[in-house]
N, C-alpha and C positions, 0 to 999 in steps of 0.2 A: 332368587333362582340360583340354583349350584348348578356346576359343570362334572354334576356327578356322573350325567349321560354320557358323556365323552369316553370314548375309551382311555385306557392312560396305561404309561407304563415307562420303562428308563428310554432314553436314545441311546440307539443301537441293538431296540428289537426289533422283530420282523411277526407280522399280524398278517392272518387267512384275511382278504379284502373282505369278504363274506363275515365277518364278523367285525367289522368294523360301524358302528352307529349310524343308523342312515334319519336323515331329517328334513324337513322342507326347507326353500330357502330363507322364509324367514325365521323357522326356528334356529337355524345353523348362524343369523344374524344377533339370532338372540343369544345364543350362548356363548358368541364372542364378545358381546358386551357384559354380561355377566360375568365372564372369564376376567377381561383387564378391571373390572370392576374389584376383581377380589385380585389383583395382583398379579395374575399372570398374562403373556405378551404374547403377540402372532409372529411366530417365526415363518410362516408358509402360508399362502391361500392363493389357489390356483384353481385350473379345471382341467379335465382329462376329457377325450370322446368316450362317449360310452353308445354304442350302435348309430343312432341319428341324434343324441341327447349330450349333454352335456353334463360332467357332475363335477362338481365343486371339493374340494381337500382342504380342509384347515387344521394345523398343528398351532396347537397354545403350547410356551412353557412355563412352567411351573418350577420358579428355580428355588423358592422354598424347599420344595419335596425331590428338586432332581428328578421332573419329571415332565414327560408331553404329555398332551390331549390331542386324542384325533377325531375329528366327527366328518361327514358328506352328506351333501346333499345334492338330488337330481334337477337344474333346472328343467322346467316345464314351458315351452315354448323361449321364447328369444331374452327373458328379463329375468336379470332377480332384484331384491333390494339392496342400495347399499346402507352400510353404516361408516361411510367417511368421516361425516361430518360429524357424528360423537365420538368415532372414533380413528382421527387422523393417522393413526398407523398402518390402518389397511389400505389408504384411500391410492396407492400404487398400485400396491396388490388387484384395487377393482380395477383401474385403468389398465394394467396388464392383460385382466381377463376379459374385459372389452374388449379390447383390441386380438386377443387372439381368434378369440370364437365370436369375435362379431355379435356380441351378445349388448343388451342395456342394462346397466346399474341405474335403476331408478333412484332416484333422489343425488344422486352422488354433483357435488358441485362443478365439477371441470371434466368430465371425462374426454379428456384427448389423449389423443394415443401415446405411449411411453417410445416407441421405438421409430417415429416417423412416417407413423402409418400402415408400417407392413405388417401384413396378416403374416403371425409365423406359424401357428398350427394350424388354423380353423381354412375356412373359404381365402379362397383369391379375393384382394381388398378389390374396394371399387376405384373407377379412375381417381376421382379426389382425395383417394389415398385414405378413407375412413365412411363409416355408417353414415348416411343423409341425417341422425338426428344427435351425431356427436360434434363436437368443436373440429375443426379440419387441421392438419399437422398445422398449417403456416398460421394459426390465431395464436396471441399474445396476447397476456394482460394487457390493459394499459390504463395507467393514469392520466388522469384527464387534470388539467386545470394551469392558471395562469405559469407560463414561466419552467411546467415541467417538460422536460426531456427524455428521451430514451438514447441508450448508448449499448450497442449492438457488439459483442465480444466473442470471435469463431464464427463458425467451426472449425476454418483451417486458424492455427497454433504456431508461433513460432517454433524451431527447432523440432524436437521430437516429442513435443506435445501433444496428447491423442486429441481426436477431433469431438468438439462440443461446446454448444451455444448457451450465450450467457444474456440476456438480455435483463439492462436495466434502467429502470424509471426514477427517474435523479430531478430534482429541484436541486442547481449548483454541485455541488460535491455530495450533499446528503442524498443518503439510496432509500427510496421507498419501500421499492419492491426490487426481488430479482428473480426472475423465473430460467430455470435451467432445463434447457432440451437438449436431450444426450439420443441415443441408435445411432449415431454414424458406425459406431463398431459392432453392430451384430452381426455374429458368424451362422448362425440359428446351429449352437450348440446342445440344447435341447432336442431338437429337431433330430438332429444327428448320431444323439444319443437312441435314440426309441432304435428297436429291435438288438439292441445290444443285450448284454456284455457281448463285444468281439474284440477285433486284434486293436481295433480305432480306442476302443472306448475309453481309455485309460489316458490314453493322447491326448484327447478332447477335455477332461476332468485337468489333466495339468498342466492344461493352455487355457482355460474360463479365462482366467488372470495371472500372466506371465508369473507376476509377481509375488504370486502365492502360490507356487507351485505344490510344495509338499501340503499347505496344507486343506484346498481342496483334491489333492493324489488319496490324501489320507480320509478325508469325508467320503469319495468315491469308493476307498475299500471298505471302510466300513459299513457302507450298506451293502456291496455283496458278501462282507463274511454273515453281518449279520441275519440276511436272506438266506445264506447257503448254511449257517450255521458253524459257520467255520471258527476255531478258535486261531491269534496270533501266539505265539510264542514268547515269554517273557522276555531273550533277548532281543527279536523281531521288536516289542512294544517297545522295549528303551530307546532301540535307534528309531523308532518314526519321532519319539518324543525330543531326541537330538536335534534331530533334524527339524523339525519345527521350530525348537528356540534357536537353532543356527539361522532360520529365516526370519523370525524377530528380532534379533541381534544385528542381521544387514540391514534388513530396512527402518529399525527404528533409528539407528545411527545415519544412516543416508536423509533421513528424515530429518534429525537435526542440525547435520549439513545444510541442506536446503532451507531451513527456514532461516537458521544464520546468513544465506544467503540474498536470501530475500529482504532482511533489512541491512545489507551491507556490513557485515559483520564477517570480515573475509578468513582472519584465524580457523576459526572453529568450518567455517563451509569449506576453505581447501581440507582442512584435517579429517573430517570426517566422509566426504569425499574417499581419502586414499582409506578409510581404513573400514567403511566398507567394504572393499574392497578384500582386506583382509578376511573378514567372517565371510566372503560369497568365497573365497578358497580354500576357507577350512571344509564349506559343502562339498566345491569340488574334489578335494582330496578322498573326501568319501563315495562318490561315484561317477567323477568326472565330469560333473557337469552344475556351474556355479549356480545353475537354479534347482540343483535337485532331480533334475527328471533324471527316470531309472529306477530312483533311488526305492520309493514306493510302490509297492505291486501286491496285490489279494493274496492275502494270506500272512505278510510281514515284509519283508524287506528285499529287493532284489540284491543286496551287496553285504558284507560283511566286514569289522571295524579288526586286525591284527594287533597285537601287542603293541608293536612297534610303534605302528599307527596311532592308536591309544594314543602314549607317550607323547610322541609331535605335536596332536593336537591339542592336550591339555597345556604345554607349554608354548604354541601360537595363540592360542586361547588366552593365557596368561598376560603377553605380549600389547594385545590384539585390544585391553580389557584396561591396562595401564594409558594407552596411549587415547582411550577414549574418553576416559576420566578425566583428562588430563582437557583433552580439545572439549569437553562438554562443561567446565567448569569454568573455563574462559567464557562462556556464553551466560551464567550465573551470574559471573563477577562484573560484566560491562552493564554500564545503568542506562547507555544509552537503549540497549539490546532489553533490559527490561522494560523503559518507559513504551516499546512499541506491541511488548508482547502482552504488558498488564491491563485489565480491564480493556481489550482489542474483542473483536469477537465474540462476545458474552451469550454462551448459551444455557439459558437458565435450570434446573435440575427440572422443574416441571415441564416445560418442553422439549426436555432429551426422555422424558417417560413417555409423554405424549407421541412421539415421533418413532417411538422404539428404538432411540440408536442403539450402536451396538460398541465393543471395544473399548482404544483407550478415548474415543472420545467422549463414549457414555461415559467411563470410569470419571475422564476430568468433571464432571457435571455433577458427580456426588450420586452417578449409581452403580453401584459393586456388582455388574454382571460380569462375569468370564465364564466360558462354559467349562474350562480348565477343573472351575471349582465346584458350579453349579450342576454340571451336566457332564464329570468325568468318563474320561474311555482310558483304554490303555495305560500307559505309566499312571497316568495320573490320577488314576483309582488306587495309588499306594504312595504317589509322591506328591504331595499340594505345594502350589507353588503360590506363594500370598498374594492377594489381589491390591493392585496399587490404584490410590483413586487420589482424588483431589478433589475440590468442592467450587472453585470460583468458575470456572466453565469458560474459560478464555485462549486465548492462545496460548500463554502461560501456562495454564493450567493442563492443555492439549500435550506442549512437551517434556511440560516436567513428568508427567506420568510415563509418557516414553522414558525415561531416564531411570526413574523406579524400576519398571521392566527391564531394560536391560541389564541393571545388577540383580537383580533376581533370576534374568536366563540366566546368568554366566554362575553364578550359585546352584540354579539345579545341573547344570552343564559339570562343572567339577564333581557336585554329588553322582552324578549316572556314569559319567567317566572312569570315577576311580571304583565302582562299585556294577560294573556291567555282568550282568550274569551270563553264563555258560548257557552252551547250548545249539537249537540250531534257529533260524534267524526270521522260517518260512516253514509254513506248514502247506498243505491241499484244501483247496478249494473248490468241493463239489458243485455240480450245476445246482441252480436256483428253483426254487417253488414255482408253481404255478400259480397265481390268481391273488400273488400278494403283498402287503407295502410296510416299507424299511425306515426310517428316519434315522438319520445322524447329525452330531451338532461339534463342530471341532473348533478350537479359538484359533482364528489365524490370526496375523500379525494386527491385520483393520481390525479383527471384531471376527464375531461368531459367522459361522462357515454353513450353512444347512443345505443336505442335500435328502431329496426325497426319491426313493423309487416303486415305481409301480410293475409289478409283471404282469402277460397276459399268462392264458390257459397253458403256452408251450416253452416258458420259463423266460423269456424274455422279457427287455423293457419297453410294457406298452405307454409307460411316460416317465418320461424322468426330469427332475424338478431342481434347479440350482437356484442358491440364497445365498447370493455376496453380501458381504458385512454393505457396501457401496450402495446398495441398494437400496439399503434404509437410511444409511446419512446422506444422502445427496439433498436430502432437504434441510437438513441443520443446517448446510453451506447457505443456503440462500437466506437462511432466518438471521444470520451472524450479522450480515450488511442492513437488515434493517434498520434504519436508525444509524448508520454508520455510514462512514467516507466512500466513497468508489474507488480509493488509491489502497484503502487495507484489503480491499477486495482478495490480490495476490497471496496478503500472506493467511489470510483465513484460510483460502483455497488450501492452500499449502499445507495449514496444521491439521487440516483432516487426510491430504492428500488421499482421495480416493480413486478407485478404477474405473475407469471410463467401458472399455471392457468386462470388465466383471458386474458391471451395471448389465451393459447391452447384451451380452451372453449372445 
């Protein structure tokens, strides 16, 4: 079976909902297993109200051809089927949409709720916090037998750790299992979003995840230019594309701070420390604000880069690029620092497919996704920037790929710098369609960025759909400890370091 029914086209167009393929729910089952069959991956599957009904949204991509697949389907009364269990990628995706619309995924093996219960679109949950014929928020795995343990981690976090439960089934040190229950942070951002675009909606896209600010700012314009049809402007595209590797640049490097600090490797975790630091100033020199916000706005850019300016930053840049060379190289050199990072965490390339991750963790796993490459927008429809991978799927493996990327931002970062074009920075951005849906795919720092939009009849959003890279690795974290210590727990955590927020949305 081919996924020829599917509609398909590049991310970042905008389709009449009325012509988008419509299917039962167990055809629209089928053609997601026939999709990953031939190679391509669910980045979206969700549901929307449609009057008393509910209907279903799934996007495949297709990073072969640089391209999505969209198909829907209506459920008909309270169930549809799932395909978790052949196909472990969705199997969030169904509990999501369990838990929203109170509906049942027949066959799916665990359906408990993702968020602690709370109904965020659909009906007011019931007292028990979930449906009489789902798992109820407070069930846990557990391993049964002589001598095993469980060892219970959060939800409150030391220091300024966001909140989320770790729960693990250990014989001595060795970890069986580890089941991860995250919502303590849901803002019902979604929720929040529906009857937009307004003065909010922009707020909301670049607060999902503090930490990725520009680059779901930059997912969120790009579904309304590509709804509104709006064009950015060539200098407009360069500076979002700045600004994105100026947010890989800080957090890959704070990234490698932290994991050095995590096996007491104090060098490299003060250094990199201060000099993140550095790249979250070069953002704020560009609109005042070291995460970005402002900076991104429909249509291109709300600020604009001077000559002057230019100059500073290509030589703080410089600066900024030597000194982390320098602190990231000390962490290479020390063999104590390698024996904790090598063969740690091992996640194999078959189960980072299986799982869909996304970023540099899929990268270290031996799979070359970036949507930079696969699924370009903006600059990087004219400037490719190489995709760095690695093959052992370890911790190791997690930040040496961080480290690739960051000489390859600061490589495109001098190319766009010294070669910015003229111009103006922002164009207009007419109202939106009626009755129609948008997909964009942006790489942000974790991993690919997807946001979906839906309007109704009077041009508004009658749903709108956010895809943190987080989303989909939160399950590689727990699969790293099987078979492994309960004390490398921390730095596994750490080499994916994902959003606890941008999970819970």
């Amino acid at each position: 079976m081919s996924t020829s029914r599917l509609a398909r086209g590049r991310a970042g167009t905008s389709w009449p909902r009325s012509e988008l393929p419509e299917f039962s729910p167990r055809e629209l089952v089928d053609e997601i297993n026939a999709g990953v069959e031939q190679g391509l991956r669910v980045v979206a599957y969700f549901g929307a109200a449609e009057g008393s009904d509910i209907r279903l949204f799934l996007v495949l991509a297709d990073d072969a051809q640089s391209e999505i697949a969209i198909g829907t389907a209506r459920v008909e009364g309270k169930a549809f089927p799932s395909i978790a269990e052949a196909c472990p990628q969705v199997q969030l995706f169904e509990r999501e949409i369990v838990e929203q619309w109170e509906l049942e995924a027949i066959g799916h093996p665990w359906s408990k709720p993702v968020r602690r219960g709370r109904s965020l679109l659909g009906a007011a949950p019931s007292a028990s916090g979930s449906s009489p014929h789902l798992p109820a928020v407070t069930d846990f795995y557990r391993v049964e037998g002589a001598e095993v343990h469980e060892v219970g981690v959060g939800p409150v976090h030391a220091s300024v750790i966001e909140p989320g439960h770790f729960r693990f089934q250990c014989h001595g040190e060795t970890v069986f299992h580890l089941e991860i229950a995250l919502g303590y942070q849901h803002r019902g951002i979604e929720r929040a979003l529906a009857t937009g675009p307004d003065r909010r909606s922009l707020h909301y896209a670049e607060t999902a995840a503090g930490d990725t600010t520009i680059g779901h700012a930059t997912a969120y314009c790009e579904v309304v230019e590509a709804l509104a049809g709006a064009r950015v402007p060539a200098r407009g595209a360069v500076l979002r594309g700045i600004m994105l590797e100026l947010e890989r640049l800080a957090n890959h490097v704070g990234d490698l701070g932290a994991l050095a600090g995590d096996v007491g490797f104090l060098p490299t975790a003060s250094y990199c420390g201060r000099i993140r630091g550095d790249y979250l100033n070069l953002t704020a020199e560009l609109c005042g604000s070291r995460f970005g916000r402002g900076f991104i706005r429909p249509g291109g850019c709300g600020f604009d880069v001077e000559a002057t300016l230019r100059e500073q930053l290509v030589e703080r840049l410089e600066r900024a690029f030597v000194d982390t060379r320098s602190a990231v190289e000390l962490l290479w050199g020390s063999s104590s620092v390698m024996e904790r990072f090598e063969a740690t965490g091992v996640v194999p390339k078959q189960i980072a497919k299986d799982l869909g991750l996304k970023g540099p963790a899929a990268r270290a796993s031996g799979l070359t996704r970036d949507a930079r490459h696969d699924h370009p927008s903006g600059i990087y429809r004219f400037h490719q920037i190489p995709v760095s991978s690695a093959d052992t799927g370890d911790v190791f493996a997690r930040a040496y790929v961080r480290w690739l990327e960051i000489q390859r931002s600061v490589a495109f970062l001098r190319d766009q710098l010294a070669t910015l074009p003229d111009g103006a920075v922002r164009s207009t951005v007419g109202p939106l369609p009626e009755d129609a849906l948008a997909v964009t795919l942006v790489e942000g720092w974790r991993g690919e960025i997807c946001h979906v939009a839906l309007t109704d009849p009077q041009g508004h959003f009658a749903r709108y759909k956010i895809v943190d890279p987080s989303f989909h690795n939160w399950s590689a974290v727990a699969w790293t400890l099987r078979g492994g210590q309960i004390s490398d727990f921390p730095l596994c955590n750490k080499s994916f370091n994902l959003s606890y927020c941008g999970h819970d949305l």
